[in-house]
N, C-alpha and C positions, 0 to 999 in steps of 0.2 A: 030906341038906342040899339046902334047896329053892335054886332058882338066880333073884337078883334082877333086876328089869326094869326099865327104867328107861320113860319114857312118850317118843317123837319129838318129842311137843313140847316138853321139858324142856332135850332135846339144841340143839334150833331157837333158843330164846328165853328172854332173862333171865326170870324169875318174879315178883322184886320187890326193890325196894332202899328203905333206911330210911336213917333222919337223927335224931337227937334236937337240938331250940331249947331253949338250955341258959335263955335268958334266961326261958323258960313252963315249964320243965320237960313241952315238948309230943313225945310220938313220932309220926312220920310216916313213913308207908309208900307206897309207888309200887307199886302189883301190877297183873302182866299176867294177866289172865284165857284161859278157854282159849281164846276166841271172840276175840282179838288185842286188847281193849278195853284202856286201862290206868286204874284208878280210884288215888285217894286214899285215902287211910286216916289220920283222926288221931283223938287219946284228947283233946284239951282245945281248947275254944274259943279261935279267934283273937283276939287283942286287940281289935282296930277287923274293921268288918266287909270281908270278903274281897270283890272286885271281879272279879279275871282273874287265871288261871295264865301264865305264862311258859317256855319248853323251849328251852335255847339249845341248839341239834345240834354250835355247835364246841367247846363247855365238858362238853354234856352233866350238865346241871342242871334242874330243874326250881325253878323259882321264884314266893313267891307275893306279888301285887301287893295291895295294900288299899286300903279307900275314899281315905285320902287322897295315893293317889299314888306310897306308899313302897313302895320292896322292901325285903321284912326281910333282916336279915342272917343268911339262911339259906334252902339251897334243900337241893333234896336231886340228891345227887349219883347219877346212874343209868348202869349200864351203856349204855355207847352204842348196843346193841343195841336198845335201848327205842324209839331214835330213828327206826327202821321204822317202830313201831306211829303214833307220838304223828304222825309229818307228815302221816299218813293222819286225824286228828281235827281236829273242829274246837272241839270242847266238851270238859270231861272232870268227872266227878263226882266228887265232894269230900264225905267222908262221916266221921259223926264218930261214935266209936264210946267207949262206956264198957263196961268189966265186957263185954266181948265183946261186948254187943250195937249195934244200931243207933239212935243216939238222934238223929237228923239228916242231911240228905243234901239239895245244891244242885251244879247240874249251871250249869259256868261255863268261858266264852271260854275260849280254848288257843291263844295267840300264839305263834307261832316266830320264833327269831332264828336264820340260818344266815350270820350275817356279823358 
């Protein structure tokens, strides 16, 4: 019986956290890469076009802002852990992915609320 490993950075740092927007039937994901970066992940186009992300550190949410103004009513809720990586960025990449692969990708503002 082989004896399993786990990776230090696994132990360090959330990996990723998901949310489904019932009102698109859209999945989105928040993944930390090994290099501390956190990307986006989603399967279906936003309604209206996406503007700025949003990371509130005392809710620990990430939220997306669109061209006009609104925040949807839905963010996704991330391990607070995340909140190391994200105060450390200033941009973060929003990538939209069908059938696994990649069909789009815009790298956008990353505003922090810590109040």
């Amino acid at each position: 019986m082989g004896i399993m490993q786990t990776s230090p950075f696994a132990q360090q740092a959330p990996t990723e956290a998901s949310a489904v927007y019932t009102d698109m039937d859209m999945r989105v994901r928040c993944v930390l890469d090994e290099d501390g970066m956190v990307w986006i992940f989603h399967d279906r186009p936003f309604s209206k076009t996406l503007s700025w992300i949003e990371y509130d550190l005392q809710t620990s949410r990430v939220d997306f802002i669109l061209e006009d103004g609104d925040i949807r009513n839905f963010g996704i809720p991330v391990d607070p852990r995340f909140g190391r990586y994200l105060q450390n960025m200033q941009s973060i990449s929003v990538v939209l992915k069908k059938d696994g692969r990649i069909v789009d990708g815009e790298t956008y503002p990353l505003i922090l609320h810590t109040a």
